[in-house]
C-alpha positions as CSV (number, residue, x, y, z in Angstrom):
1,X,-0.8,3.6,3.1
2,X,2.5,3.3,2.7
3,X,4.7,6.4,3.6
4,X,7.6,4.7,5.5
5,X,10.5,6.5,5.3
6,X,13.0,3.7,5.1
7,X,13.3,0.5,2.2
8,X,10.7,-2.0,4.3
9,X,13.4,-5.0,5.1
10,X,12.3,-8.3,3.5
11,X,8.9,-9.8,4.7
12,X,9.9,-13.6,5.1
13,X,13.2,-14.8,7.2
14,X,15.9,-16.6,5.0
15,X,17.2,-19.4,7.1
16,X,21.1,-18.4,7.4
17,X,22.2,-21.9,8.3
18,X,22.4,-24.1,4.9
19,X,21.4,-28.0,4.8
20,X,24.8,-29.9,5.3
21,X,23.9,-31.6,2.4
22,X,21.4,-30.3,-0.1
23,X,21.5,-33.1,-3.0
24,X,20.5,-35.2,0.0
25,X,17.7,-32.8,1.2
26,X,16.8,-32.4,-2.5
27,X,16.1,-36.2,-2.8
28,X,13.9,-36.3,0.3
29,X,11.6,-33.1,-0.8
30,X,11.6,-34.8,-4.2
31,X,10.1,-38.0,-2.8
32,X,7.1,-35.3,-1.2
33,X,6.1,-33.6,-4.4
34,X,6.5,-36.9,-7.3
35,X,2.5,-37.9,-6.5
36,X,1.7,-34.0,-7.0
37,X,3.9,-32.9,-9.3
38,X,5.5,-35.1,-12.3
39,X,9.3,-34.1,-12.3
40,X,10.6,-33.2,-15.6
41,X,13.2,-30.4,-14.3
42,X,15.1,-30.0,-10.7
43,X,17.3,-26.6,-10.4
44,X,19.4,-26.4,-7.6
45,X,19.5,-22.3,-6.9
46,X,21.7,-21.1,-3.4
47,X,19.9,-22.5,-0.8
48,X,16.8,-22.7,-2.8
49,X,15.6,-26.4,-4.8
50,X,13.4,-25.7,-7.9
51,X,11.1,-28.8,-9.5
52,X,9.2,-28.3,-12.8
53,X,6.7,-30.0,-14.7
54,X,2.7,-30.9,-14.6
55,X,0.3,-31.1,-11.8
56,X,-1.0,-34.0,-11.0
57,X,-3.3,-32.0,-8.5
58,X,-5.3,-28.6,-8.6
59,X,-2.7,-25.8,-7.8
60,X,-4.8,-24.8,-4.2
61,X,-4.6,-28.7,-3.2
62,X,-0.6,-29.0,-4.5
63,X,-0.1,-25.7,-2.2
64,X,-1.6,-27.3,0.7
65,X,0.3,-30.7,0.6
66,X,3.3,-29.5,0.0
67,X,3.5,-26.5,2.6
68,X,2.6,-29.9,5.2
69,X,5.1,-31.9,4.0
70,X,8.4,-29.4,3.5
71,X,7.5,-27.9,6.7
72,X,9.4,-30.5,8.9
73,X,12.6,-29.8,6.9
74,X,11.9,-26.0,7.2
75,X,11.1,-25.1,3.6
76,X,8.2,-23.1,2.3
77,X,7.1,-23.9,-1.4
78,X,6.2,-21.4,-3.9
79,X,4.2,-22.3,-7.1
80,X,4.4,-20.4,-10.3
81,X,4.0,-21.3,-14.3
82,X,6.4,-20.7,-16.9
83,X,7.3,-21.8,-19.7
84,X,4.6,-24.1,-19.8
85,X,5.5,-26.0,-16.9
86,X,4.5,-25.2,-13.4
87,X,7.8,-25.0,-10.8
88,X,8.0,-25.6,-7.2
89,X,10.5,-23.3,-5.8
90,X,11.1,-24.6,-1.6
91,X,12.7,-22.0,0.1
92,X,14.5,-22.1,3.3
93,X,11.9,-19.8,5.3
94,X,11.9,-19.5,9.1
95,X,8.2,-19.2,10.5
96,X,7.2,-15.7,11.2
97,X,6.9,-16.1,15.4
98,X,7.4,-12.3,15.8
99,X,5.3,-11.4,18.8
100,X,3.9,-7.9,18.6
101,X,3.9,-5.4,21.5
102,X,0.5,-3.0,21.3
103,X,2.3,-0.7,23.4
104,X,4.3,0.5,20.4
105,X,1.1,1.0,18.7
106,X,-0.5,3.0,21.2
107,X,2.5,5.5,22.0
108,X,2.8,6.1,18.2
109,X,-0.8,6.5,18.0
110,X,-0.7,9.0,20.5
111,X,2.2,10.7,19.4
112,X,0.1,11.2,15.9
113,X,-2.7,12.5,17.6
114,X,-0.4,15.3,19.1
115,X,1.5,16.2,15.6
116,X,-1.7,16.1,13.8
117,X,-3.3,18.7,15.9
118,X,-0.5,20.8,16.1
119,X,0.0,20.6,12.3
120,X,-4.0,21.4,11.8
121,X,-4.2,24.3,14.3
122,X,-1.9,26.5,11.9
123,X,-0.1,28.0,14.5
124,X,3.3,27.0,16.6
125,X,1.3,26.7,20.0
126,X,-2.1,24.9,19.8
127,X,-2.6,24.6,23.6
128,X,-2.5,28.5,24.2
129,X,-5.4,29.0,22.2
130,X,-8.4,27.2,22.9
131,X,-9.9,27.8,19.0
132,X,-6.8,26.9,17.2
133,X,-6.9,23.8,19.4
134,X,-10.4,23.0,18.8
135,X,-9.8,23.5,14.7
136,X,-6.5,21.4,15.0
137,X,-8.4,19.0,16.4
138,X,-11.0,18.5,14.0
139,X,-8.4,18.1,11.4
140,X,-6.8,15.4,13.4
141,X,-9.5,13.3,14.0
142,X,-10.9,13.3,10.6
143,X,-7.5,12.7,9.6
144,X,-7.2,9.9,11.5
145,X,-10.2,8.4,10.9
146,X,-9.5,8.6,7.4
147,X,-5.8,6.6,7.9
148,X,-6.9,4.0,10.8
149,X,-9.9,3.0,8.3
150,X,-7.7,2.7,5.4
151,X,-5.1,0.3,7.7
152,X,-8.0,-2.0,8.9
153,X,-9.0,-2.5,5.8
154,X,-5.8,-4.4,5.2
155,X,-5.4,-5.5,8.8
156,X,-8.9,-7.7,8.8
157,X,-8.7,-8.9,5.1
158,X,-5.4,-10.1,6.1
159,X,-6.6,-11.9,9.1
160,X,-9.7,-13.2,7.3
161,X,-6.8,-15.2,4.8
162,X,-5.2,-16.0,7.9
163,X,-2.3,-13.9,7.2
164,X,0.3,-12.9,10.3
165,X,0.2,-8.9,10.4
166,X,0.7,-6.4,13.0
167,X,-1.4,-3.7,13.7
168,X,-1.5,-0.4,12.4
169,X,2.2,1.8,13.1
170,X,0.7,5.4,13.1
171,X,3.9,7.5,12.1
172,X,4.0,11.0,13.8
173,X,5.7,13.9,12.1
174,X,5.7,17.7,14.1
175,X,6.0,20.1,12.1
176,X,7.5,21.3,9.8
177,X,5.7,18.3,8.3
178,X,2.3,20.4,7.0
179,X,0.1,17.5,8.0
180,X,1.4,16.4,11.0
181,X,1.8,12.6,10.1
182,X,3.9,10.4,7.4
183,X,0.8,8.1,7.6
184,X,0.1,4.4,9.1
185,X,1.8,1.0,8.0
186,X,0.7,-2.6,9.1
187,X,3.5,-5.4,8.8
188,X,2.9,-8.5,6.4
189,X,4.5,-10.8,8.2
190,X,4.1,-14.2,5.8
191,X,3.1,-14.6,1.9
192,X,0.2,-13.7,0.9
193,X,-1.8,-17.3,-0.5
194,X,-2.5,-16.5,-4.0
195,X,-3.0,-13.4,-6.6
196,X,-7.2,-13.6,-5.2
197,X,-6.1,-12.3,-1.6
198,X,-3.1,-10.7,-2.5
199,X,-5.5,-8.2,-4.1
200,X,-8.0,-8.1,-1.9
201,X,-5.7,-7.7,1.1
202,X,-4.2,-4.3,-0.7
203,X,-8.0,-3.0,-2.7
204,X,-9.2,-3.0,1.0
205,X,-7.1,-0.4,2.6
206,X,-8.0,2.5,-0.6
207,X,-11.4,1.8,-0.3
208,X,-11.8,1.9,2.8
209,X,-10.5,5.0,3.0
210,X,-12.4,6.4,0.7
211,X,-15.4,5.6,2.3
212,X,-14.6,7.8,5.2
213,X,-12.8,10.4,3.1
214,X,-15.3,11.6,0.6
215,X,-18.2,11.7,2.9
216,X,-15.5,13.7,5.3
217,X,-14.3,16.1,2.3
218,X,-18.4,16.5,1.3
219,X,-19.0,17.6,5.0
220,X,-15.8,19.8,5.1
221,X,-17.0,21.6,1.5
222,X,-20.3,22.7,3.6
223,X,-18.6,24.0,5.9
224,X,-16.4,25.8,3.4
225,X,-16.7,29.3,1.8
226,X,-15.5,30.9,-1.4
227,X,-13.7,33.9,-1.0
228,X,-12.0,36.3,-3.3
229,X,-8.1,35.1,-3.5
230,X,-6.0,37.6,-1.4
231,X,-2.7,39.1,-2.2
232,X,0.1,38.0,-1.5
233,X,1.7,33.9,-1.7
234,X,-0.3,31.6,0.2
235,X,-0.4,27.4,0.6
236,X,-2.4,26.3,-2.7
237,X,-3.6,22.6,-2.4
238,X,-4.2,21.1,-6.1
239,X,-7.7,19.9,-7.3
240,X,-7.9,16.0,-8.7
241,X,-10.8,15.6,-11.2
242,X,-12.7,14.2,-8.3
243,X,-12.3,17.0,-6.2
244,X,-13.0,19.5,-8.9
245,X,-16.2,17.5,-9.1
246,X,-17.6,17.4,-5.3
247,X,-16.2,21.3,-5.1
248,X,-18.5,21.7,-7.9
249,X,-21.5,19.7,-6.4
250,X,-21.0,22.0,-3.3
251,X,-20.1,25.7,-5.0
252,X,-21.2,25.7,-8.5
253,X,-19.1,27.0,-10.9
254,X,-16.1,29.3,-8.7
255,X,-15.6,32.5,-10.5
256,X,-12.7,34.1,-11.2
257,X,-9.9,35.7,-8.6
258,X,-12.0,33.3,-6.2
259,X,-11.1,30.4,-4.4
260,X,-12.7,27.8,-1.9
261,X,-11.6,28.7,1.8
262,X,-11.8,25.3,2.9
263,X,-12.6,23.6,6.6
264,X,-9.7,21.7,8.2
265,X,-12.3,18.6,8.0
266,X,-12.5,19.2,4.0
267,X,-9.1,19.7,4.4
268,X,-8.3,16.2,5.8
269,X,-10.6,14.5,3.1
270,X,-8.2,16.6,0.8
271,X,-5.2,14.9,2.6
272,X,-7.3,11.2,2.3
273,X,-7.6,11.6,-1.4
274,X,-4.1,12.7,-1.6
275,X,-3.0,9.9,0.5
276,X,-5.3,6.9,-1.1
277,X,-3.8,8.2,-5.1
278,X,-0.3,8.2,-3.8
279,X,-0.5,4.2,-2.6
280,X,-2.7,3.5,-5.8
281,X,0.4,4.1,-8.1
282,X,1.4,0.5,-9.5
283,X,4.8,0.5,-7.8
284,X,7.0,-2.2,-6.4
285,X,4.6,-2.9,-2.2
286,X,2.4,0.3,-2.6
287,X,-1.3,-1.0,-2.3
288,X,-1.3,0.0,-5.8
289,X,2.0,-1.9,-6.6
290,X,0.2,-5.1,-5.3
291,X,-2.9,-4.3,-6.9
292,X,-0.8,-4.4,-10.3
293,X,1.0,-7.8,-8.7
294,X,-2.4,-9.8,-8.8
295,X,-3.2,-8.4,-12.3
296,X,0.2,-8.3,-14.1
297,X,1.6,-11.0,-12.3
298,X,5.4,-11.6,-13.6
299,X,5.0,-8.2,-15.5
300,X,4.8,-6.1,-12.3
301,X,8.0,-5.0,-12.8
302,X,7.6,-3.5,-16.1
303,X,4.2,-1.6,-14.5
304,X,6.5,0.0,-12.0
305,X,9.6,1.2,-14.7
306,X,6.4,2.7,-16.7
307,X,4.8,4.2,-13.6
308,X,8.3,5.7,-12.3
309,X,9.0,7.1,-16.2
310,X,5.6,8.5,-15.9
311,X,5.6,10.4,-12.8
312,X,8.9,12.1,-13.6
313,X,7.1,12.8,-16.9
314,X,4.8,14.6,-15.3
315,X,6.8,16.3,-12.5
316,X,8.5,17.9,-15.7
317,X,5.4,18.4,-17.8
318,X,3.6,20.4,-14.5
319,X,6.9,21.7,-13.4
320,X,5.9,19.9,-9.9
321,X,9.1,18.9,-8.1
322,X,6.1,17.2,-5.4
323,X,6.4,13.8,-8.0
324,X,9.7,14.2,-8.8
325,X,10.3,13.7,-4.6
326,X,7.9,11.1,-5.1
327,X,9.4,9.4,-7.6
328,X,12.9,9.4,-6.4
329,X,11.3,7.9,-2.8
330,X,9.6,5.3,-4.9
331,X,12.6,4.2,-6.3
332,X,15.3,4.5,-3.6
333,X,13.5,3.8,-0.5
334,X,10.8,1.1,-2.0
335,X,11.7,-0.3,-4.5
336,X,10.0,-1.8,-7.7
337,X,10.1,-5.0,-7.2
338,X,6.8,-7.0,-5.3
339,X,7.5,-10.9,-3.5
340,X,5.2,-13.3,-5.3
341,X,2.3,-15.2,-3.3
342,X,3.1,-18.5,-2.4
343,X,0.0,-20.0,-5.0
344,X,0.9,-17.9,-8.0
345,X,-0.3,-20.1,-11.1
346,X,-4.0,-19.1,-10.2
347,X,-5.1,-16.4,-12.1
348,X,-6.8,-13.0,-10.7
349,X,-10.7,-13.7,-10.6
350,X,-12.6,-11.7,-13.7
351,X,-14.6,-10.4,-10.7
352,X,-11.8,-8.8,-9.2
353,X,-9.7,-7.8,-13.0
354,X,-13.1,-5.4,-13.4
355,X,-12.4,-4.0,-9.5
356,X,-8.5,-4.1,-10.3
357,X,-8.8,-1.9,-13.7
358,X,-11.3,0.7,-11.8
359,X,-8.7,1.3,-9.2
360,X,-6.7,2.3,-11.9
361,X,-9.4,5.0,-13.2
362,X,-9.8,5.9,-9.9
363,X,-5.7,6.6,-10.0
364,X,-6.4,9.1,-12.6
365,X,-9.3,11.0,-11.0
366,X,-7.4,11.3,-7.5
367,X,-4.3,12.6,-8.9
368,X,-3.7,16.7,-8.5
369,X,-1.8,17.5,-11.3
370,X,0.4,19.9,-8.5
371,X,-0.8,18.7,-5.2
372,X,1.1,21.3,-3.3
373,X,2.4,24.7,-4.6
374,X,3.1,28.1,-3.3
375,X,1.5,31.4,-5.4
């Protein structure tokens, strides 16, 4: 997931120092690409050296030559189509040597564990009663389960393309955070290859995820009740079409002025659903935003104005200020925008187009139209 409170800083290192002469640099990376590429355009663009015509090679094979050969001058070439030409864009990127420290992982992890049992025992002091403990802990590790699963999707779809990324970053938050945690990130440290593992690298964390979270949200709704709705305002936690579905499966129809009491295990499937629709929104480096990336390609963008219009829309149309919030983080704190992979003439696979357009119904059956209200 992607709940990180801060604009994530750019994923590829900008050499600072420019070439002391970059016609001259230009010339030699020309002379590397004229038996793989026939020349018909060169750009010069800041630090950057842009070449554009026809392959003379398949794109994969281009990509592979090319990151060989500009790597002693400490470029990095990125392939695209336009215009009916296909550019080579070398950019000035250091290698990603970032070393990461475990340690980190494993204090936040712990931290998380804390916060998410205090935030699932419903009271302000867990450890003095043995029962509130015990129920915050169930919510925890279910919780957890649910988030750690969803980031090793990512993590060991990265590594199987060879991709540098960090381990999970579980992100604690005590109350009054209502579910204890802000989530879990993993760092892409380099480009992904092309649009074929740029999706799979972000379908695998929501799926994965799910696969723990429904099972989990089908054993919390057994352990659940219906009860009559007491007086008084009280937390309300908005059904998706899905959960309206399983709550079905498990309940039947729920009669008036009644209302599932749910199990803090159901309760973190609720959370895993919630969590898995938020990242699934086609927006700027949400798993969703990539997901749109590898199918939209140059029209990502676009996808993420129409997404951000829409969940205003329907902030207004539900009178929900939860997407409104979620909105304005989208925009001011992530972005819209999405890097491109370093192979990006490829098209997405039709294989994976089918998978890609599902995650999008799946969008739609994971949303709550108010996830969180007070009545």
């Amino acid at each position: 997931m992607r709940l990180w409170p801060f604009r994530p800083r750019s994923r590829y290192v900008i050499s600072a120092t420019p070439p002391e002469d970059l016609l001259a640099l230009e010339d030699l990376l020309r002379r590397n690409v004229e038996d793989i590429l026939v020349v018909r355009e060169r750009q010069l663009r800041g630090l950057s050296v842009v070449f554009g015509g026809e392959l003379l090679v398949s794109p994969p094979r281009a990509l592979a030559l090319l990151e060989e050969r500009f790597k002693p001058y400490g470029y990095t070439p990125f392939l695209r189509e336009e215009g009916g030409k296909v550019w080579v864009q070398a950019l000035p990127l250091a290698e990603v040597t970032e070393a990461g420290n475990p340690m980190v992982n494993l204090v936040l992890f712990l931290a998380t564990c804390v916060s998410t049992v205090w935030a699932g025992s419903g009271t302000l002091n867990p450890f003095a009663d043995p029962q509130r403990l015990f129920i915050g802990a169930q919510f925890a590790f279910t919780l957890l389960s649910i988030l750690g699963t969803h980031e090793f999707g990512h993590y060991f779809t990265a590594r199987y393309y060879k991709a540098s990324v960090s381990l999970p970053y579980f992100i604690p938050a005590p109350p009054p955070f209502i579910f204890g945690t802000l989530g879990a990130i993993i760092k892409m440290r380099s480009p992904a290859r092309d649009r074929n593992s740029l999706f799979d690298i972000a379908v695998a964390g929501p799926l994965a995820g799910l696969v723990v979270a429904i099972p989990a949200l089908l054993l919390g709704l057994s352990w659940s009740r219906v009860v009559a709705i007491p007086p008084g305002a009280a937390l309300v936690f908005g059904d998706s079409l899905l959960m309206q579905f399983l709550a079905y499966l498990s309940f039947g129809p729920i009669p008036s002025g009644m209302d599932v009491l749910i199990h803090p295990v159901g309760l973190a499937g609720w959370v895993g659903l919630f969590v898995t629709a938020l990242n699934l929104f086609p927006v700027g480096q949400l798993d969703g935003g990539r997901i749109a990336y590898a199918l939209f390609g140059v029209h990502h963008r676009k996808v993420s104005i129409a997404t951000f219009v829409a969940l205003l829309a329907l902030g207004v149309v539900t009178r929900s200020m939860n997407w409104i919030v979620w909105a304005g983080l989208l925009f001011f704190l992530i972005g819209l925008r999405h890097s491109p992979p370093l192979n990006d003439v490829p098209p997405l696979s039709a294989g994976r187009r089918v998978v890609g357009v599902a995650c999008l119904v799946l969008l739609v059956l994971l949303i709550p139209p108010v996830p969180i209200d007070i009545r």
